[in-house]
Backbone of each chain as ProteinMPNN parsed JSONL, in Angstrom:
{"seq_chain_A": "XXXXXXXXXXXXXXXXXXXXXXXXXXXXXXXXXXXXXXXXXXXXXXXXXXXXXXXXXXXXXXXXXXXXX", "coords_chain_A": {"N_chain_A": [[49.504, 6.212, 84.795], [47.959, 5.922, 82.597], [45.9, 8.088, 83.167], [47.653, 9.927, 82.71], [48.083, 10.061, 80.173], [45.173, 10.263, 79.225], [45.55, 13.309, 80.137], [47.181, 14.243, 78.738], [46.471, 13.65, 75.932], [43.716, 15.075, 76.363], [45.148, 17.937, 76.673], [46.091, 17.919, 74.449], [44.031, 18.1, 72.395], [42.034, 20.616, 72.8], [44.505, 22.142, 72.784], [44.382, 22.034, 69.671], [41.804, 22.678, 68.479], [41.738, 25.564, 69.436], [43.969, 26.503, 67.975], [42.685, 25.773, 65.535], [40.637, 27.866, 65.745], [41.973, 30.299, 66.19], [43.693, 30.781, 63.831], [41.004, 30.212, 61.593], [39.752, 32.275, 62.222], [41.955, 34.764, 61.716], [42.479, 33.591, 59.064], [39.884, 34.385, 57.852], [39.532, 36.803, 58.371], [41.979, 37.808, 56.701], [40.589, 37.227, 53.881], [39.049, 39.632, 53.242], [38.1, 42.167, 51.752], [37.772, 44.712, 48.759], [36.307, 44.951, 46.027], [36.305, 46.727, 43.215], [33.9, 47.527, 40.397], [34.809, 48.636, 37.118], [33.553, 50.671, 34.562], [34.93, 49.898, 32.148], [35.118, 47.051, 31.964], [36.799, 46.514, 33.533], [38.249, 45.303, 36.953], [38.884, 46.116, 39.982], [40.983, 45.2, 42.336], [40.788, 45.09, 45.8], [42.64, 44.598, 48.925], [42.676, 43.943, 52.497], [44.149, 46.074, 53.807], [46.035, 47.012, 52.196], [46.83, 50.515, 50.113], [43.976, 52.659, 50.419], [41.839, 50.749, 50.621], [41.645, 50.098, 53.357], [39.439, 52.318, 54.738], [37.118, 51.727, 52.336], [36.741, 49.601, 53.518], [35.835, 50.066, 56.024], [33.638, 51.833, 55.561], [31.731, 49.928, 54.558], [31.679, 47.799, 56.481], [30.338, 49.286, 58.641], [27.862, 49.835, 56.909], [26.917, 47.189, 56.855], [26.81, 46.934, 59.529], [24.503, 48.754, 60.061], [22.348, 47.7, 58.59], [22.273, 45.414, 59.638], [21.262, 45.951, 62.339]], "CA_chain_A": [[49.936, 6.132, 83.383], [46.224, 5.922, 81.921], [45.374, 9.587, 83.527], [48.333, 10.761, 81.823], [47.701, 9.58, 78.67], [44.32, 11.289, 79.151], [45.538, 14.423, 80.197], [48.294, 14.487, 77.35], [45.314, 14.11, 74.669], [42.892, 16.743, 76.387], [45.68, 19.503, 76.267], [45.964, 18.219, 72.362], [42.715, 18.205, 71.448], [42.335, 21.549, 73.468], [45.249, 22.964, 71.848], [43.942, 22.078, 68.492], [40.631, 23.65, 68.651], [42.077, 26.637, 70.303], [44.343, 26.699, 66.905], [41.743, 25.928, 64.37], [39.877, 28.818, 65.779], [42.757, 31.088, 65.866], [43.656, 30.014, 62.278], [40.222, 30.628, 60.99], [39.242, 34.016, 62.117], [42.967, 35.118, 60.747], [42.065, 33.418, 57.571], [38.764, 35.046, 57.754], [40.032, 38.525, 58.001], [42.409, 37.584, 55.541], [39.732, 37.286, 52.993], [38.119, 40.783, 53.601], [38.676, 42.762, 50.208], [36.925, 45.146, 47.948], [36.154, 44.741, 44.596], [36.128, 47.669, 42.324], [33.74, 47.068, 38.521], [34.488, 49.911, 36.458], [32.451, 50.919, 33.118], [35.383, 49.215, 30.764], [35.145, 46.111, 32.508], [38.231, 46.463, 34.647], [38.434, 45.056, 38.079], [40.244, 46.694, 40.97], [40.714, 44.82, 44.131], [41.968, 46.173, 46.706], [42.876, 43.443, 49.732], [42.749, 44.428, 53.911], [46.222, 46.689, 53.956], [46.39, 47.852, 50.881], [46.342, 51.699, 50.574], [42.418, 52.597, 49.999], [41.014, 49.583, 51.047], [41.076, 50.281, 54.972], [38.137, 53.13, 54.147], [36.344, 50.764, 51.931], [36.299, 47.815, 54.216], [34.935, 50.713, 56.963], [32.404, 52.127, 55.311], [31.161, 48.621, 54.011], [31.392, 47.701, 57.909], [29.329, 50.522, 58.641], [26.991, 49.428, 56.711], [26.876, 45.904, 57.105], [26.337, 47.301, 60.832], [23.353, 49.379, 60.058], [21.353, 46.786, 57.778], [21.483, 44.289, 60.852], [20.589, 46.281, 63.633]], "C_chain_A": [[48.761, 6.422, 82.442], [45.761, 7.333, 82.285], [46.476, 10.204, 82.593], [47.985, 10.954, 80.465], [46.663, 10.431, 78.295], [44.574, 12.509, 78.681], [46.46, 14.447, 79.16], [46.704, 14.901, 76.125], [44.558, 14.894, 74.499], [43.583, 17.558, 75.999], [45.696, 19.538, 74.621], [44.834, 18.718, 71.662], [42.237, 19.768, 71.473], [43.061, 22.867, 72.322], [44.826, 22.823, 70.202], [42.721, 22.81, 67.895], [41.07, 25.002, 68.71], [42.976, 27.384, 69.12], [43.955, 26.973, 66.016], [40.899, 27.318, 64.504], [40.539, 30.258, 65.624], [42.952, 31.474, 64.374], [42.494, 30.63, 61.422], [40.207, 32.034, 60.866], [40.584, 35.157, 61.398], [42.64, 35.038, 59.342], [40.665, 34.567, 56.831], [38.657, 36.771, 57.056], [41.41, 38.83, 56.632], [41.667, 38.172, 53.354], [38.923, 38.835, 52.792], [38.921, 41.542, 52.395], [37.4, 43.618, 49.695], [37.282, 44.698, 46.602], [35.837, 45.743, 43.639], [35.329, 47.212, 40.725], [33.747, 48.577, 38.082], [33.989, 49.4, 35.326], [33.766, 50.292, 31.911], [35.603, 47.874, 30.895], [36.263, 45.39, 33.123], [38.28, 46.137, 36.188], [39.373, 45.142, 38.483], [39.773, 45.842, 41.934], [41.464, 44.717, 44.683], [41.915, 44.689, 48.194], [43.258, 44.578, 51.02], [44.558, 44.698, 53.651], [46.689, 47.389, 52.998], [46.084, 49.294, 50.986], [44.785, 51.885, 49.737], [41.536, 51.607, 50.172], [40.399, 49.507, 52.444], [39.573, 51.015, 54.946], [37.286, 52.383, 53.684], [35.483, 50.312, 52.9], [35.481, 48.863, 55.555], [33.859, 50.853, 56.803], [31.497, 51.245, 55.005], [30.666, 47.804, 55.509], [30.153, 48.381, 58.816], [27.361, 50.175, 58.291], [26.305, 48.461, 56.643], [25.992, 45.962, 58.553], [25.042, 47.829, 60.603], [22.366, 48.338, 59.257], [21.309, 45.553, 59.093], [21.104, 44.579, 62.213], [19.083, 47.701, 63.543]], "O_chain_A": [[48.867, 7.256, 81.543], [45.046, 7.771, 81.384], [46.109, 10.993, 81.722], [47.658, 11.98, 79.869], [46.802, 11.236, 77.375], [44.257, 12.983, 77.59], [45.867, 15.232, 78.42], [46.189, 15.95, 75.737], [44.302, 15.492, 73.454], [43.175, 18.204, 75.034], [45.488, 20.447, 73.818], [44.713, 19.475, 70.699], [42.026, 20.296, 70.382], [42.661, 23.785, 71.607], [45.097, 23.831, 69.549], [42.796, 23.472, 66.86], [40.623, 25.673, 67.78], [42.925, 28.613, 69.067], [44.304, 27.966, 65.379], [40.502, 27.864, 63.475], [39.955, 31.211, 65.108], [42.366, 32.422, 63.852], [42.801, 31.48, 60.585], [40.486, 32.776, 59.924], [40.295, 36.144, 60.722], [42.524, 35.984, 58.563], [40.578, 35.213, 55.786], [38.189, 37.446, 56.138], [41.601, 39.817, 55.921], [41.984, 38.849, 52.376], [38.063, 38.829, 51.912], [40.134, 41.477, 52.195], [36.25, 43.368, 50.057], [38.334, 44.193, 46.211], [34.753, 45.472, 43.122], [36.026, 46.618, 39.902], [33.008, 49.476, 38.483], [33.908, 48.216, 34.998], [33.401, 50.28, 30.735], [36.275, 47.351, 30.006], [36.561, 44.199, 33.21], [38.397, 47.225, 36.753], [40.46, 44.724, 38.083], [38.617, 45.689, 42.329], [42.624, 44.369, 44.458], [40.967, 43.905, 48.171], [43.848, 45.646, 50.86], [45.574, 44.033, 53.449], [47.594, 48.223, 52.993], [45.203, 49.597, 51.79], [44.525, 51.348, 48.66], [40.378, 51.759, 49.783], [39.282, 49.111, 52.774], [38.583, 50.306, 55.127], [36.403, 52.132, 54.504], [34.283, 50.424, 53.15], [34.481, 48.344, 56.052], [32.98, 50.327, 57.485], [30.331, 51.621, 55.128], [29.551, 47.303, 55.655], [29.28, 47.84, 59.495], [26.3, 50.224, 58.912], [25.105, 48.58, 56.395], [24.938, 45.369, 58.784], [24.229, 47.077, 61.141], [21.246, 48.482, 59.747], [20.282, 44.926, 59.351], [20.726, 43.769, 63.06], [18.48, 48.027, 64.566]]}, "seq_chain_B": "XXXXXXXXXXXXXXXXXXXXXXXXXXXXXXXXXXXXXXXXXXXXXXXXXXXXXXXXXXXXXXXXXXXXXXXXXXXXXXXXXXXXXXXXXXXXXXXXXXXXXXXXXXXXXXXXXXXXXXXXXXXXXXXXXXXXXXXX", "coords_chain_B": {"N_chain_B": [[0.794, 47.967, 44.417], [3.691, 49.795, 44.825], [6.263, 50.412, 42.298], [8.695, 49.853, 42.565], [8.714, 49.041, 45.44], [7.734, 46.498, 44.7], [9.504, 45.638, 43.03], [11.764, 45.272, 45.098], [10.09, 43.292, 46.096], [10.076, 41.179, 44.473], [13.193, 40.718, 44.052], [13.989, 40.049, 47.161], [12.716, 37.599, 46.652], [13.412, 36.308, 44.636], [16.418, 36.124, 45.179], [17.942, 34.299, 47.371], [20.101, 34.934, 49.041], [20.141, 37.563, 49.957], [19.72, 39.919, 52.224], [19.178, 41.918, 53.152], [17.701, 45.525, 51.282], [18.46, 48.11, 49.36], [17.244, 51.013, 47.091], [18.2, 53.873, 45.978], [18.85, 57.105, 45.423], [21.702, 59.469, 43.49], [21.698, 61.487, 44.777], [20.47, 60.784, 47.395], [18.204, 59.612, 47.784], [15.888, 58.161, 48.945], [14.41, 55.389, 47.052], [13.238, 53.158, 47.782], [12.96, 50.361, 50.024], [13.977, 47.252, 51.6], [13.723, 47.324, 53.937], [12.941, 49.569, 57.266], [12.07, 53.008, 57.198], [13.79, 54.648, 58.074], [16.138, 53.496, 58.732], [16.459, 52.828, 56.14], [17.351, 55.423, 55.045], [19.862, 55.784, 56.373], [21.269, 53.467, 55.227], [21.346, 53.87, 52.865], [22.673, 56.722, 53.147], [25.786, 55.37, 54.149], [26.209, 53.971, 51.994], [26.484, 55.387, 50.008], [28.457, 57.056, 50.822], [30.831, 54.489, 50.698], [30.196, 54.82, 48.113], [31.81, 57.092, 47.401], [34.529, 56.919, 48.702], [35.244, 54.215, 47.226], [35.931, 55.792, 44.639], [37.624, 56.786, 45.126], [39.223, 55.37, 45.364], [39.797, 54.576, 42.882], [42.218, 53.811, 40.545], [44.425, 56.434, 38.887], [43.129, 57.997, 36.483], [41.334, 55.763, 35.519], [38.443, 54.319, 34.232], [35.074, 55.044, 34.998], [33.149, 53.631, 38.052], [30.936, 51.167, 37.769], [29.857, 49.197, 39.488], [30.531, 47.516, 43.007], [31.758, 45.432, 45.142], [31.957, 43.986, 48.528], [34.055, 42.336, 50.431], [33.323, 41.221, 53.799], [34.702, 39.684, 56.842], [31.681, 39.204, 58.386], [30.004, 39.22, 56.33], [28.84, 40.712, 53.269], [28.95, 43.368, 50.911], [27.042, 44.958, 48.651], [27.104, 46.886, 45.563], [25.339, 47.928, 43.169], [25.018, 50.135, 40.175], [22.854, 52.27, 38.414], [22.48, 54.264, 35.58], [21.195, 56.674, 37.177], [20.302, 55.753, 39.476], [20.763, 53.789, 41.821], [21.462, 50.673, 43.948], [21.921, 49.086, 46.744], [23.063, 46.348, 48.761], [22.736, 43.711, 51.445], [24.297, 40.548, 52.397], [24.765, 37.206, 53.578], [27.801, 35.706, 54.566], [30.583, 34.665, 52.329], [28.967, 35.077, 49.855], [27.393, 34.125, 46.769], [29.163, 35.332, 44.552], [28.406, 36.755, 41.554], [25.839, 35.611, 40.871], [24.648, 36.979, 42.86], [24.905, 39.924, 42.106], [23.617, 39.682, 39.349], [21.147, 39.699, 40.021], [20.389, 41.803, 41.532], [21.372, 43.748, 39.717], [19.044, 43.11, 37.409], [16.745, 43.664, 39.008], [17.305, 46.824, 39.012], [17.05, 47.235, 36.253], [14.671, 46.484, 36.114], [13.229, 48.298, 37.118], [13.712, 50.534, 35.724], [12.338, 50.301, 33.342], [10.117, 51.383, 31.77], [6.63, 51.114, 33.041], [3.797, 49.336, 30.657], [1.737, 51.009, 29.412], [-1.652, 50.263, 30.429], [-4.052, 48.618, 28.118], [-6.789, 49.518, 26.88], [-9.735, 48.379, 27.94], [-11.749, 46.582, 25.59], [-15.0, 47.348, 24.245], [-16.594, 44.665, 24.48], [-18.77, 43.543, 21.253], [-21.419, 41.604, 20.08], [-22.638, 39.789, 17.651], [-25.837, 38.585, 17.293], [-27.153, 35.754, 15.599], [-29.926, 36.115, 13.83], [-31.492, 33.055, 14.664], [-33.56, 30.804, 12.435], [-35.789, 29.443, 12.884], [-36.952, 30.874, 14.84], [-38.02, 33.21, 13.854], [-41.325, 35.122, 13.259]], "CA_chain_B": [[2.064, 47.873, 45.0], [4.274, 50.838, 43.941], [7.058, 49.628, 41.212], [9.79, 49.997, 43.155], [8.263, 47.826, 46.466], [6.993, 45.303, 43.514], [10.944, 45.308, 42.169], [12.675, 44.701, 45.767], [10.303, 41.815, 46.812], [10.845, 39.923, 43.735], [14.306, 39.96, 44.326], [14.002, 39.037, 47.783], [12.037, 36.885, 46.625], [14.691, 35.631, 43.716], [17.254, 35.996, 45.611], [17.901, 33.687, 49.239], [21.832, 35.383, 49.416], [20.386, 39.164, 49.822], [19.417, 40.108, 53.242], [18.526, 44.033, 53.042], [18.278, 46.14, 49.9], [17.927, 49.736, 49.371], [17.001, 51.371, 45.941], [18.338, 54.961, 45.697], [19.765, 58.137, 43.512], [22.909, 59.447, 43.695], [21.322, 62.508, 45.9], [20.599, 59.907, 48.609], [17.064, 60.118, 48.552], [15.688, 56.462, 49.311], [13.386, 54.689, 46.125], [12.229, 51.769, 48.107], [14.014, 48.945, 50.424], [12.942, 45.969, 52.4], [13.865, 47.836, 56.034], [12.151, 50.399, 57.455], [12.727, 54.258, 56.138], [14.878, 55.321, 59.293], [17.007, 52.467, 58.043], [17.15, 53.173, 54.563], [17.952, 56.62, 54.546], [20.842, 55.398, 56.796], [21.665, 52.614, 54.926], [21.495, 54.392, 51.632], [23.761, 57.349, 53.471], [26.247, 54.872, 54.282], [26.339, 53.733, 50.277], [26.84, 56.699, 48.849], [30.18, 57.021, 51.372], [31.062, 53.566, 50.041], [30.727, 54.634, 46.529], [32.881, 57.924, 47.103], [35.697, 56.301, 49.1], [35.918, 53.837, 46.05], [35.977, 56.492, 43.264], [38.85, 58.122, 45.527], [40.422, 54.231, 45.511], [40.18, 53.86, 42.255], [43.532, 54.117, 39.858], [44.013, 57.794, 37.825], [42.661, 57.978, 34.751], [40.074, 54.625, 35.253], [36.82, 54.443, 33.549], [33.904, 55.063, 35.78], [32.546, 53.117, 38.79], [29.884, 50.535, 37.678], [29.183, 48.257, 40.629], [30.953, 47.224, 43.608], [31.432, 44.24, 46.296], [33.342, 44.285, 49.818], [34.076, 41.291, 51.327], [34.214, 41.2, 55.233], [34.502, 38.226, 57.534], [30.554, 38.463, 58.825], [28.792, 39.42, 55.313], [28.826, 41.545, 52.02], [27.865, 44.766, 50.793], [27.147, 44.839, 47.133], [26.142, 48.625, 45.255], [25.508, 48.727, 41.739], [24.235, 51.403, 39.854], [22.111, 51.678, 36.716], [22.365, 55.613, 35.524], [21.243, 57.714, 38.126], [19.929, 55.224, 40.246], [21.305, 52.552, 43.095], [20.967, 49.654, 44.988], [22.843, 48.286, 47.854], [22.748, 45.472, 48.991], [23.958, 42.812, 51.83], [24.115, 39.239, 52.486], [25.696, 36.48, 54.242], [29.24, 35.8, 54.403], [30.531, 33.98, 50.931], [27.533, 34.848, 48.533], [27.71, 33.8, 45.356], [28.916, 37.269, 43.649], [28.237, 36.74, 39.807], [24.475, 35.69, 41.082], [23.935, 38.779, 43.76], [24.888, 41.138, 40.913], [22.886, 39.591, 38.246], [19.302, 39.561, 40.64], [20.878, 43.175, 41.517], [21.077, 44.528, 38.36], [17.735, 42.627, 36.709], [16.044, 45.012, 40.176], [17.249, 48.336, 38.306], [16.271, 47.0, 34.838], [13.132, 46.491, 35.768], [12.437, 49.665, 37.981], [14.318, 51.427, 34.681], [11.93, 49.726, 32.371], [8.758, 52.23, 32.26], [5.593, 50.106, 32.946], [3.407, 49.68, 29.742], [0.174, 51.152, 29.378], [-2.814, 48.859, 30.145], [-4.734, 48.41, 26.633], [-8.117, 49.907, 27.237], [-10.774, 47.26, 27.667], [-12.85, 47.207, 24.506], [-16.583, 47.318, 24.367], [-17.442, 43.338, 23.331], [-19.153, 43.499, 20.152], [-21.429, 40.215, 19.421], [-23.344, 40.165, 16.774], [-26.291, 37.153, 17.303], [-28.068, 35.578, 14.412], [-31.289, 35.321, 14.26], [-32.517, 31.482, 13.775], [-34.581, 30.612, 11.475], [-37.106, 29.227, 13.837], [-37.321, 32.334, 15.775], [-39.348, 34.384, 12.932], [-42.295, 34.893, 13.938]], "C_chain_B": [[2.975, 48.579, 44.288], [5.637, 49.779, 43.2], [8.321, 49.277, 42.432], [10.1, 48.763, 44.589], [8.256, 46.031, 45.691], [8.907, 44.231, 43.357], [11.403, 44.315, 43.486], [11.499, 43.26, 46.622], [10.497, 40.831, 45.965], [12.065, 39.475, 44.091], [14.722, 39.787, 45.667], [13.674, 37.307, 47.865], [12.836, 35.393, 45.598], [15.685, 35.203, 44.736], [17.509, 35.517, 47.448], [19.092, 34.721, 49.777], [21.603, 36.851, 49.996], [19.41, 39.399, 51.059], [18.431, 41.612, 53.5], [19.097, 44.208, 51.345], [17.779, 47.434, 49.945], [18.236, 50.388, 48.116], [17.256, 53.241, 46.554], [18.598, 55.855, 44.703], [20.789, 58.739, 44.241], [23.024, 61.096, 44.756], [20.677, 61.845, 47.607], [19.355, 59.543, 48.741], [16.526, 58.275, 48.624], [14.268, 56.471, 48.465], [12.445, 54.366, 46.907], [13.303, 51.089, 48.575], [13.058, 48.198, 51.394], [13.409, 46.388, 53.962], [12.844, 48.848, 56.246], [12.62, 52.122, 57.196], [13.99, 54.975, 56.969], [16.367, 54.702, 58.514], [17.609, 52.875, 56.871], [17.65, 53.998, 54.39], [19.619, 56.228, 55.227], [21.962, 54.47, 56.236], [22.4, 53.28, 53.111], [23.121, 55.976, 51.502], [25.441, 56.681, 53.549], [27.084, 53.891, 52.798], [26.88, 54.32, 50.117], [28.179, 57.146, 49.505], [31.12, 55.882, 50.998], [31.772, 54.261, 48.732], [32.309, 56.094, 46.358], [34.038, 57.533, 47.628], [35.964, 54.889, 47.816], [35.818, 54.468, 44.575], [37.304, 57.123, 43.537], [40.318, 56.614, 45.474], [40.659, 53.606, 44.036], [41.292, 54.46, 41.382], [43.117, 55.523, 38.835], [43.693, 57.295, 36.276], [41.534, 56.641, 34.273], [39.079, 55.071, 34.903], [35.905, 54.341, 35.165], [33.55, 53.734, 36.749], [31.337, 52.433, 38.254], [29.166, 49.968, 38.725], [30.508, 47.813, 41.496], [30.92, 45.744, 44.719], [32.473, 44.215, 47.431], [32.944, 43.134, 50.294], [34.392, 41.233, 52.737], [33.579, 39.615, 55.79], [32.855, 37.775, 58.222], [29.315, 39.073, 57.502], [29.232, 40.028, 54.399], [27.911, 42.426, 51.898], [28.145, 44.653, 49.188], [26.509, 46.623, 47.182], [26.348, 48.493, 43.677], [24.771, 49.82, 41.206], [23.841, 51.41, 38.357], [21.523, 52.953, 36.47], [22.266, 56.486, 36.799], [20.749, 57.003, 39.896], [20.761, 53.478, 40.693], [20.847, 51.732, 43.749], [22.165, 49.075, 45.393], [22.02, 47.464, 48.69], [23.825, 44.502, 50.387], [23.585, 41.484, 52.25], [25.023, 38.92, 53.547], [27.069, 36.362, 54.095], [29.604, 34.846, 53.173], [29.466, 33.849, 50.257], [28.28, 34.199, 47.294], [27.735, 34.813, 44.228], [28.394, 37.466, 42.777], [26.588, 37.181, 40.262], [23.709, 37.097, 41.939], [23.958, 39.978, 42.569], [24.031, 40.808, 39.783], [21.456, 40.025, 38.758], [19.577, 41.367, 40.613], [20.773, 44.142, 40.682], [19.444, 44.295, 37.26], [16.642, 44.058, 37.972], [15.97, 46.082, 39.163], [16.927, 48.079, 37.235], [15.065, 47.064, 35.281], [12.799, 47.881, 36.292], [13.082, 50.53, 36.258], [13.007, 51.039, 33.384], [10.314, 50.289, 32.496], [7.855, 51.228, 32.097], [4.536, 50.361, 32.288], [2.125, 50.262, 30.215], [-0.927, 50.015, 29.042], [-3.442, 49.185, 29.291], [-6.185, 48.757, 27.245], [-9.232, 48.832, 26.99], [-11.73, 47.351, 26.597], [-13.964, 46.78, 24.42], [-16.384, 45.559, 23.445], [-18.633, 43.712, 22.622], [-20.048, 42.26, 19.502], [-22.418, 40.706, 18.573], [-24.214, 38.097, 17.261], [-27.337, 36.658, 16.153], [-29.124, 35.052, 15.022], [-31.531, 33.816, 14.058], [-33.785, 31.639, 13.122], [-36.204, 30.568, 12.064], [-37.288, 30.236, 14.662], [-37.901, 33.227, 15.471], [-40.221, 33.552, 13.293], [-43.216, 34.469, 12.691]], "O_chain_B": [[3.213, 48.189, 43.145], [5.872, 48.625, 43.56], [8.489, 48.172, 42.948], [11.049, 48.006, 44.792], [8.627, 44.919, 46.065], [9.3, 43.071, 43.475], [11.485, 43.091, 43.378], [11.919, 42.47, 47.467], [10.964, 39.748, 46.318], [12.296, 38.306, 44.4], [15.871, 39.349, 45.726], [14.033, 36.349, 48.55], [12.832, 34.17, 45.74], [15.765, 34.031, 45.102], [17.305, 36.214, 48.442], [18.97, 35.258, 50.878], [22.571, 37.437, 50.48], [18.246, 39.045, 50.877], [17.335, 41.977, 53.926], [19.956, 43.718, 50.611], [16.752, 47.763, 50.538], [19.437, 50.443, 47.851], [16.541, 53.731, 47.428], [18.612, 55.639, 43.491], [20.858, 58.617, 45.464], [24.019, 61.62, 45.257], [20.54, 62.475, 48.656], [19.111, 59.063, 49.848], [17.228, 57.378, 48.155], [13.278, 57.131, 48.781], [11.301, 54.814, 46.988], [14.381, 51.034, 47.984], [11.915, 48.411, 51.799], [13.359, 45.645, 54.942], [11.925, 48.973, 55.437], [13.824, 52.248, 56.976], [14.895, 55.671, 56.509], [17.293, 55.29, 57.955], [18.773, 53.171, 56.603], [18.586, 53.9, 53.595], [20.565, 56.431, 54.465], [23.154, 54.526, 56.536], [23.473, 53.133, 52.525], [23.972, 56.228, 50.65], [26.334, 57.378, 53.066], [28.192, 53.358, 52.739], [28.074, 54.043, 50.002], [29.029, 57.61, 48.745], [32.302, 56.221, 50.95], [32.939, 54.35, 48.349], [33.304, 56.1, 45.632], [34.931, 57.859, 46.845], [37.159, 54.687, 47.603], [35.659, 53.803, 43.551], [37.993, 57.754, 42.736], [41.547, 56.661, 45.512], [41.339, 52.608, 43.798], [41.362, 55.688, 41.442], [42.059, 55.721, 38.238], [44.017, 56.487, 35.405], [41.036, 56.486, 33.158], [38.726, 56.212, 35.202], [36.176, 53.658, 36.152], [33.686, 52.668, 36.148], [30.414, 53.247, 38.24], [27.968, 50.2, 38.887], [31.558, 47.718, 40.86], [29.849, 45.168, 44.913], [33.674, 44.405, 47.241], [31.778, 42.841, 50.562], [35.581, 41.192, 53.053], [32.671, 38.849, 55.468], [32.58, 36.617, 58.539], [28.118, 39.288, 57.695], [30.457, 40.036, 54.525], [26.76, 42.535, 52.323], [29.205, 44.34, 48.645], [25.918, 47.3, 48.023], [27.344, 48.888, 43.072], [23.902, 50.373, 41.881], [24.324, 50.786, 37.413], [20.374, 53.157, 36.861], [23.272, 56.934, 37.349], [20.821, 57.521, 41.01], [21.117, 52.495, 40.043], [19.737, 51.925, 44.245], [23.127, 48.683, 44.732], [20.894, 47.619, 49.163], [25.055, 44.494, 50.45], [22.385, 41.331, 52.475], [25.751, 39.652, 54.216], [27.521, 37.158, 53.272], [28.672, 34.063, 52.99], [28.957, 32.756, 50.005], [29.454, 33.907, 47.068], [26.904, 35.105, 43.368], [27.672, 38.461, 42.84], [26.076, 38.298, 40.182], [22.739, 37.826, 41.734], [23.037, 40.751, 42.31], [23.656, 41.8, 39.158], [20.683, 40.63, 38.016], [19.028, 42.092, 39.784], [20.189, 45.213, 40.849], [18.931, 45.17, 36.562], [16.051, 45.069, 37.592], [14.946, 46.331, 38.526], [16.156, 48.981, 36.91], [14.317, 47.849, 34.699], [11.956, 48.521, 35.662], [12.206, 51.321, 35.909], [12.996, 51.841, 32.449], [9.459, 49.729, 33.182], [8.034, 50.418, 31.187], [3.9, 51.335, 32.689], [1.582, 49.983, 31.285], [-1.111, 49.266, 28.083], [-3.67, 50.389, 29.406], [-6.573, 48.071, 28.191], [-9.541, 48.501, 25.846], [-12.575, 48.242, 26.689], [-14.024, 45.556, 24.536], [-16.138, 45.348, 22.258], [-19.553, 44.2, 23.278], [-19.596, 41.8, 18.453], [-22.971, 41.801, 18.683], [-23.665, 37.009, 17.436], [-28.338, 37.342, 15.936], [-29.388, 34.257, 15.924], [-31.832, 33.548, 12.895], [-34.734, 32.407, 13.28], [-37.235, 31.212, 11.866], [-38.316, 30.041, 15.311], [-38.362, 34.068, 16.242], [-40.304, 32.348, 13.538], [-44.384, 34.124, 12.875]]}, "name": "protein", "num_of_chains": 2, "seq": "XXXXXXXXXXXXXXXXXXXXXXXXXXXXXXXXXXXXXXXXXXXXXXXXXXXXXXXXXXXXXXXXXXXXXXXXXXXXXXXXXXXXXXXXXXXXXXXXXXXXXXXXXXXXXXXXXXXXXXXXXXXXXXXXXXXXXXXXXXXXXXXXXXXXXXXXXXXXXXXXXXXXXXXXXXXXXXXXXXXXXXXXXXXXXXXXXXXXXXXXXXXXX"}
């Protein structure tokens, strides 16, 4: 009864972690956006999916990549 | 220490949030950055595809491209520009945008801001009185 109990709470705890981490990195990529400032002080922003944003978020990748290696 | 070197370690030096920076012109050619030149020209190449994939994203008939910021899940790329000349920039993941663009932009002010002419040292001039007691 006492091992069960255990093993019931590992798979929770387990499964919860295993969630939160899921969860995050979704959220994470979620967040991934450009930000356009034009000269009349108009902000475009463009959000992961949107058309013109995929490009962006590449080339920004790109370079993100090259400044840390 | 040429102006340009001078500019980007202040604002390493300002700025904790800004990891790499690379001072260019809109022909690619690399100012000054805190990597090494292989880097920069790379880094600066990699800009200037930035800035044209968001001139091609931005809405018809918008006013001009000032400065930019891309958010991805392991850092930021900032690029503003100050006439003919650029800097990109990247940091950690959630900078503090307002602040990266202000250190960002103060960079190209100053490199924009011709450095005065040093005042020519002038011949000291004393004049010493004689004392009294010193005629002979």
């Amino acid at each position: 009864m006492r091992s069960r109990s255990f093993l019931t709470g590992f798979v929770l705890a387990v499964g919860s972690a295993v969630a939160a981490i899921v969860f995050g990195r979704r959220a994470a990529r979620r967040r991934e956006r450009a930000e356009l400032y034009l000269a009349d002080g108009t902000l475009v922003s463009l959000v992961d999916g949107e058309p013109g944003a995929d490009r962006l978020l590449e080339h920004a990748r790109e370079l993100l990549t090259t400044a840390r290696n | 220490m040429a102006p340009t070197a001078q500019a980007l370690a202040d604002l390493t030096e300002i700025s904790t949030q800004v990891e790499t920076a690379v001072v260019f012109d809109r022909d690619g050619t690399v100012l000054g950055a805190t990597v090494d030149d292989e880097r920069a020209g790379r880094l600066a190449e990699a800009a200037l595809e930035l800035i044209r994939a968001a001139d091609e994203a931005r809405p018809d008939g918008a006013e001009d491209l000032v400065q930019l910021d891309v958010a991805l899940a392991d850092g930021s790329v900032f690029v503003a520009a100050d006439g003919d000349r650029l800097i990109a920039a990247t940091t950690a993941p959630d900078p503090t945008v307002g602040l990266v663009f202000y250190d960002l932009k103060s960079c190209l002010r100053g490199l924009a801001e011709e450095p005065e002419a040093k005042p020519k040292p002038r011949r000291r001039t004393t004049t010493t009185k004689k004392k009294d007691d010193e005629k002979p």
